[in-house]
C-alpha positions as CSV (number, residue, x, y, z in Angstrom):
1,X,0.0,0.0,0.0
2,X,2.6,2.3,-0.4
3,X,4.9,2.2,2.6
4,X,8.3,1.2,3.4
5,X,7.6,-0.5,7.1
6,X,4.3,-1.9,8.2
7,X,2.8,-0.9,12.2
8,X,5.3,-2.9,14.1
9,X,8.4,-1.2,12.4
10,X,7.1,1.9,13.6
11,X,8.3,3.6,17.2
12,X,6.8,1.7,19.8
13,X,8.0,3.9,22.9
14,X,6.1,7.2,20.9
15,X,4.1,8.7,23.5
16,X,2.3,11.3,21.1
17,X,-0.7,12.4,23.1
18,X,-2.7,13.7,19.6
19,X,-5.1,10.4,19.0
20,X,-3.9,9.3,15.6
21,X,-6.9,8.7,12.6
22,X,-7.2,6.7,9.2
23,X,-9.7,7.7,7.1
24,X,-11.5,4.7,4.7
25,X,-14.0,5.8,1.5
26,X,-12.5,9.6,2.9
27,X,-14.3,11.9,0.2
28,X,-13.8,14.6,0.1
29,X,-12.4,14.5,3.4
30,X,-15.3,15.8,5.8
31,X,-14.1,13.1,8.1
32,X,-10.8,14.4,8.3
33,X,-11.6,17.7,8.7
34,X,-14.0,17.3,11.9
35,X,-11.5,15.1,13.4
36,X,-8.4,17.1,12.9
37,X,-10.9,20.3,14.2
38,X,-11.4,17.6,17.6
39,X,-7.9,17.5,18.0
40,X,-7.0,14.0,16.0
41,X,-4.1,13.6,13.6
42,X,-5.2,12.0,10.4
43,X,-2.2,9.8,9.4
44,X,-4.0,7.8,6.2
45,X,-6.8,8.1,4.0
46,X,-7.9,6.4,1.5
47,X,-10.5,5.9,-1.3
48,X,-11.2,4.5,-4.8
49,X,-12.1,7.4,-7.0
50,X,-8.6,9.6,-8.0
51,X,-11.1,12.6,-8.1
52,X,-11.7,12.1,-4.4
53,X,-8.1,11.6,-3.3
54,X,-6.9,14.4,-5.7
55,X,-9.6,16.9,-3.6
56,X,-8.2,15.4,-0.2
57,X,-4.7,15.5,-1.3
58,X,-5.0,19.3,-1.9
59,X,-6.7,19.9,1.3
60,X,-4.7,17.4,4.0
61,X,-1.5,17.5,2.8
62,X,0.0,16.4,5.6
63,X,-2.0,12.7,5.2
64,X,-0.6,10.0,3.5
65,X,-3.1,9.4,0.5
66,X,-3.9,5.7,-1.3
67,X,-6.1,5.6,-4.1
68,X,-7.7,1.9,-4.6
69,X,-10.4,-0.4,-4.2
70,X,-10.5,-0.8,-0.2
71,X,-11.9,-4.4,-0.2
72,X,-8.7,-5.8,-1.5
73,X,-5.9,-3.6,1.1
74,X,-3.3,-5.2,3.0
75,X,-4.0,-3.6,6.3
76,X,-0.9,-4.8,7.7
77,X,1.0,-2.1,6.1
78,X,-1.2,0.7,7.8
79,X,0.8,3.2,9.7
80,X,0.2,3.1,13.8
81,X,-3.5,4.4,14.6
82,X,-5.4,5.0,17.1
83,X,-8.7,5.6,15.4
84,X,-10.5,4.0,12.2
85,X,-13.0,6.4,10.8
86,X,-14.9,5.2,7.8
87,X,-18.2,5.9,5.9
88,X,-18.4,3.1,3.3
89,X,-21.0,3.7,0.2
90,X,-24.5,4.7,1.3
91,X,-25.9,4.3,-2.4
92,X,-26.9,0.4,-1.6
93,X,-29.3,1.0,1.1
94,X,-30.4,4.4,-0.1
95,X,-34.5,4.1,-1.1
96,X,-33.4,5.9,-4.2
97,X,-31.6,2.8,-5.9
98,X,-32.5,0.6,-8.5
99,X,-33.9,-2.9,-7.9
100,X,-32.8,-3.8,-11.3
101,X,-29.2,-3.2,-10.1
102,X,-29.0,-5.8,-8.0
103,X,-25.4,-7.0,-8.2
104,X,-23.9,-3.6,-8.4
105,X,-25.6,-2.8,-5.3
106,X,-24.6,-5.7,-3.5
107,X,-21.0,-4.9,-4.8
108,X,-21.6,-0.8,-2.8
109,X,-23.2,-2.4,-0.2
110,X,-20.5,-5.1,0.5
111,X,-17.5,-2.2,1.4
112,X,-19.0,-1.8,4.6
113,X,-16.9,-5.3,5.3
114,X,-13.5,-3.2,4.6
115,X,-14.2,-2.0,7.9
116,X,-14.6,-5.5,9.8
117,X,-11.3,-6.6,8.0
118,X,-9.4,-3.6,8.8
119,X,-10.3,-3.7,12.9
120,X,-9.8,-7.3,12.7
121,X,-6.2,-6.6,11.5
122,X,-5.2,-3.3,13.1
123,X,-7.4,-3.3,16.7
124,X,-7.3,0.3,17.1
125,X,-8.9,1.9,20.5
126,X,-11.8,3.2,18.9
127,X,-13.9,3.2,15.0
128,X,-16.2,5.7,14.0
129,X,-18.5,4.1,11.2
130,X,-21.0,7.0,8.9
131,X,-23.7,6.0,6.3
132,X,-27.5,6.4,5.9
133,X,-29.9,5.9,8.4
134,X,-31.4,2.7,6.8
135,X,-27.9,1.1,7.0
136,X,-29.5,-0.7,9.7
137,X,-31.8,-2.1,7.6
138,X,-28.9,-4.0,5.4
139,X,-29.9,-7.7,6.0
140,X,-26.3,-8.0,6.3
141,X,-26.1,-5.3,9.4
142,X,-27.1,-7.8,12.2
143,X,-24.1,-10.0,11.3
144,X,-21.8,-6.9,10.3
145,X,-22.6,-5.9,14.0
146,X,-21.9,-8.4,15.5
147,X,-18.3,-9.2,14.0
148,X,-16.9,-6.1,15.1
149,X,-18.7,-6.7,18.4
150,X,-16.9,-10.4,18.3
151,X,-13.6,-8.5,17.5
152,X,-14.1,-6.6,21.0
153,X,-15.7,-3.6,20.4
154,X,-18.7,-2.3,21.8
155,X,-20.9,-0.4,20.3
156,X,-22.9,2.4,20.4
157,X,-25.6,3.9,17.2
158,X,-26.2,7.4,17.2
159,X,-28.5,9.1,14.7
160,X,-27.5,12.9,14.2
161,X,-28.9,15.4,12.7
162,X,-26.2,18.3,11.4
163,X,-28.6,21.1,12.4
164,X,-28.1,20.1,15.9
165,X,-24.5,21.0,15.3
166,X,-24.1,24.9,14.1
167,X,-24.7,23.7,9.9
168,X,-27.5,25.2,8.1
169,X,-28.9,22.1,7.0
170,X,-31.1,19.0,7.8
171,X,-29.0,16.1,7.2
172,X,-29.8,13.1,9.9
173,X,-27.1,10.7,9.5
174,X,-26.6,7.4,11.6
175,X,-22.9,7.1,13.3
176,X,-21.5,3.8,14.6
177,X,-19.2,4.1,17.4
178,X,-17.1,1.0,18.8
179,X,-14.8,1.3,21.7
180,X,-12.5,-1.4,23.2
181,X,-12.8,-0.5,26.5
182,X,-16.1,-1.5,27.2
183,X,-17.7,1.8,27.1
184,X,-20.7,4.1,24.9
185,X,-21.3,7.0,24.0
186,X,-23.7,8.9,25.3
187,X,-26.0,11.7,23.4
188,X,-23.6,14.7,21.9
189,X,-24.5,18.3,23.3
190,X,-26.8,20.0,20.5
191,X,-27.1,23.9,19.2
192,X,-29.9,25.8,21.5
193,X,-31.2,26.6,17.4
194,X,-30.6,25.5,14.1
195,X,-28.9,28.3,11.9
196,X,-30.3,29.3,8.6
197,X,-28.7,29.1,5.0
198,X,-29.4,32.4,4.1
199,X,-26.3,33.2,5.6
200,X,-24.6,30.7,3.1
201,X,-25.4,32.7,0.1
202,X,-22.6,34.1,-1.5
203,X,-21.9,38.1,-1.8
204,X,-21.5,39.4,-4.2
205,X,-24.4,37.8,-6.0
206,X,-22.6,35.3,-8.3
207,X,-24.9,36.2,-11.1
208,X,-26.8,33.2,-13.6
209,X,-30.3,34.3,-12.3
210,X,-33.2,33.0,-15.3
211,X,-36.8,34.1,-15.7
212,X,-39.1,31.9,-13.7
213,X,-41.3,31.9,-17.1
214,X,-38.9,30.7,-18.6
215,X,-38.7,27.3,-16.6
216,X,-40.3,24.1,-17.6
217,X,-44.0,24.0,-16.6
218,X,-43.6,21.7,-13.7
219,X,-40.3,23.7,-12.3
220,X,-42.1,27.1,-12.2
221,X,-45.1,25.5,-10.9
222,X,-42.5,24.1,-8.2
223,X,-41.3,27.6,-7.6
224,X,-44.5,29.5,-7.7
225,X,-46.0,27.0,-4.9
226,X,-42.7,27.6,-3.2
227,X,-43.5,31.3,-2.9
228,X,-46.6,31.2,-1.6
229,X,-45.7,29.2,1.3
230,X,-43.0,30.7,2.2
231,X,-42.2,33.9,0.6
232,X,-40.9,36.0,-2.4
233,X,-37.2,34.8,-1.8
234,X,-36.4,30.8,-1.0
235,X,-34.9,27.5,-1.9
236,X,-36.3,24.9,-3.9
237,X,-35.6,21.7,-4.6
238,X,-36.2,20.2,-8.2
239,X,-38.0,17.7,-7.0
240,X,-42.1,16.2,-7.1
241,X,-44.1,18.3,-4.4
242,X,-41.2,20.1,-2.8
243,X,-43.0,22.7,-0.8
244,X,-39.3,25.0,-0.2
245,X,-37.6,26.4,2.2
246,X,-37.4,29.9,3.9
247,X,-34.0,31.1,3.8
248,X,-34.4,31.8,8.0
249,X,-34.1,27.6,8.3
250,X,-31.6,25.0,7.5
251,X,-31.7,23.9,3.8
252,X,-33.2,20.1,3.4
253,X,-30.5,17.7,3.0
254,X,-27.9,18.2,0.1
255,X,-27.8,14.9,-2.2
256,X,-25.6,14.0,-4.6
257,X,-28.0,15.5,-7.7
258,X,-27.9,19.3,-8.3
259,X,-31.3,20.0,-7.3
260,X,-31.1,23.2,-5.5
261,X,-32.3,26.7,-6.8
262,X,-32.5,29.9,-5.3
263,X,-35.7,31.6,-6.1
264,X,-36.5,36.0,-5.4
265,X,-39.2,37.6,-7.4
266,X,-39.5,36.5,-11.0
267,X,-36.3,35.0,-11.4
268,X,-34.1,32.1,-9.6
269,X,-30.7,30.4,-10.1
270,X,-29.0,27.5,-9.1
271,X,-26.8,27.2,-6.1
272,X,-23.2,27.7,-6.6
273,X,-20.7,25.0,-5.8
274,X,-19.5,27.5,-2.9
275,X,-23.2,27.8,-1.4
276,X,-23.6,24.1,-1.7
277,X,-19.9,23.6,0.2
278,X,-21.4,25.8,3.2
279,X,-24.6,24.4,3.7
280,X,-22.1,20.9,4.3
281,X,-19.8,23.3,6.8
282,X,-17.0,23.3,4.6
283,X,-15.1,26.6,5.5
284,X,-14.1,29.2,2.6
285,X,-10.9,27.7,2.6
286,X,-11.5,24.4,1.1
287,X,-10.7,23.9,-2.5
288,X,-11.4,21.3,-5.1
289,X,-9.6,21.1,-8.5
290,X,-11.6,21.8,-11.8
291,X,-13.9,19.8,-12.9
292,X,-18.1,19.3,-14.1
293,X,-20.4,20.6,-11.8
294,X,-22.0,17.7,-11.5
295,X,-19.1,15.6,-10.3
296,X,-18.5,18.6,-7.8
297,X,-22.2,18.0,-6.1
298,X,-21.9,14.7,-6.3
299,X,-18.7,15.1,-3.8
300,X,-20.3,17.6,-2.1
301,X,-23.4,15.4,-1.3
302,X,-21.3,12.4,-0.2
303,X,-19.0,14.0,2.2
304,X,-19.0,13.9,5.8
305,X,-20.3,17.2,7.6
306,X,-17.1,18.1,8.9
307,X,-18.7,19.9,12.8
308,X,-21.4,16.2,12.8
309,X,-18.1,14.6,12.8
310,X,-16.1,16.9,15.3
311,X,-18.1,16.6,17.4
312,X,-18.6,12.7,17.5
313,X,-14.7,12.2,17.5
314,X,-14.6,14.8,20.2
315,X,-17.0,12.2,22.0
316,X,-14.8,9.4,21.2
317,X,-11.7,10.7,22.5
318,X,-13.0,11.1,26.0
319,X,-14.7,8.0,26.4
320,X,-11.9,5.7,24.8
């Protein structure tokens, strides 16, 4: 996997106090990001796609980055580690895939046992496991759970929603937290209120605004119910029924498909890559190479919320 020494060749008498992370199926590297804001050291990630590890690369430089198919790694050659985060693909046990895609789901659905084999291998103190909510409802999750119970880890499921943590938007995501030492988690301290995404919107206005008569039929309709529920100015999502959003609450969650649009007046745009960054709580700062918008939302939408997981590694490193 890339290294000159496996674990054991490593300094055994270090007595670093940072907890040290690896990062499986890292993204675009939300993970990292909330656990180097709790105070980790992220010493690996990895992940199949090169766009993914090109965008983490230029963000984490400091990580050593792998690019391949996680089911087949040697974990033996992983550096020392403290703390396995992962968040294996969600597209399997999302409600919004295919029954005619059967094997290939199976295939998405099966790289949640990457993280069984690498704990089995590397018995770090503590693993931090993100994906959808109906996760649980894998017919392989019962058994997935308990191997990494079998393995010695006990563990805790905590559904959390990224409102509850200072990011303008309602994304509840389930988080599966193993510790060796016998002990849970308990709930994670909340915001007193959920902030809006009107303060995500970028100034000054980035331009691209259309005529709402000039949408497709169904689109304006979209838009115009949009308004009279909640006002001249709000978000929509291209989507059946959507009723929108006022821009004084979190945005719905941010999926993979650019589906977002501003709306004021007669007119409405789409939301910029930049918008669409800080309603996931990625800071200014974080940058991504060129490429199609669409491949830049699908990131986007797949990434960890960097304060969700702050917060839960924060959690981890005082109970482990």
């Amino acid at each position: 996997m890339g290294f000159e020494s496996p674990r054991s060749a490593e300094n055994e008498n270090d007595k670093e106090a940072t907890l040290r992370a690896i990062d499986l199926f890292s993204g675009w590297g939300g993970f990292t990001l909330g656990a180097e804001q709790a105070g980790a050291r992220v010493v690996y990630a990895a992940n199949h796609s090169p766009t993914a590890v090109a965008v983490h690369t230029a963000n984490h430089p400091n990580t050593h980055h792998e690019c391949q198919d996680l089911r087949q790694a040697d974990w033996s050659r992983l550096p020392r580690f403290d703390l396995l985060l992962a968040s294996p693909a969600c597209q399997g046990h999302s409600p919004a895939s295919q029954p005619n895609r059967r094997a290939s789901l199976d295939a998405l659905r099966a790289t949640a046992g990457a993280v069984v084999d690498c704990a089995d291998v590397t018995e770090p103190r503590a693993l931090v496991v993100e994906n959808i909510l109906r996760f649980t409802a894998w017919r392989l999750y019962p058994e997935w759970r308990a191997a990494l119970e079998r393995i010695g880890y006990t563990l805790t499921e905590l559904r959390v929603l990224a409102a509850d943590h200072g990011v303008p938007q309602l994304r509840e995501r389930l988080f599966v937290v193993g510790l060796r030492n016998g002990r849970r988690i308990g709930p994670l301290r909340r915001a007193v209120s959920h902030p809006a995404f009107g303060t995500c919107l970028e100034e000054p206005d980035p331009g691209g605004w259309k005529l709402l008569r000039h949408a497709k039929p169904g689109a304006r309709a979209r838009m115009l119910r949009a308004q009279q529920l909640t006002g001249r100015r709000c978000l929509v999502q291209h989507v059946t029924g959507h009723p929108g959003v006022p821009l004084h609450q979190p945005i719905r969650t941010i999926t993979t498909k650019d589906q977002w649009c501003l709306v004021d007046g007669d007119s409405y745009r789409w939301l910029t890559l930049r918008e669409y960054a800080r309603g996931m709580g990625f800071p200014d700062s974080y940058t991504w190479p060129a490429m199609a918008r669409n491949k830049a939302v699908l990131g986007l939408g797949n990434a960890v919320v960097p304060a969700v997981a702050r917060d839960v590694v924060a959690a981890v490193k005082e109970a482990a």
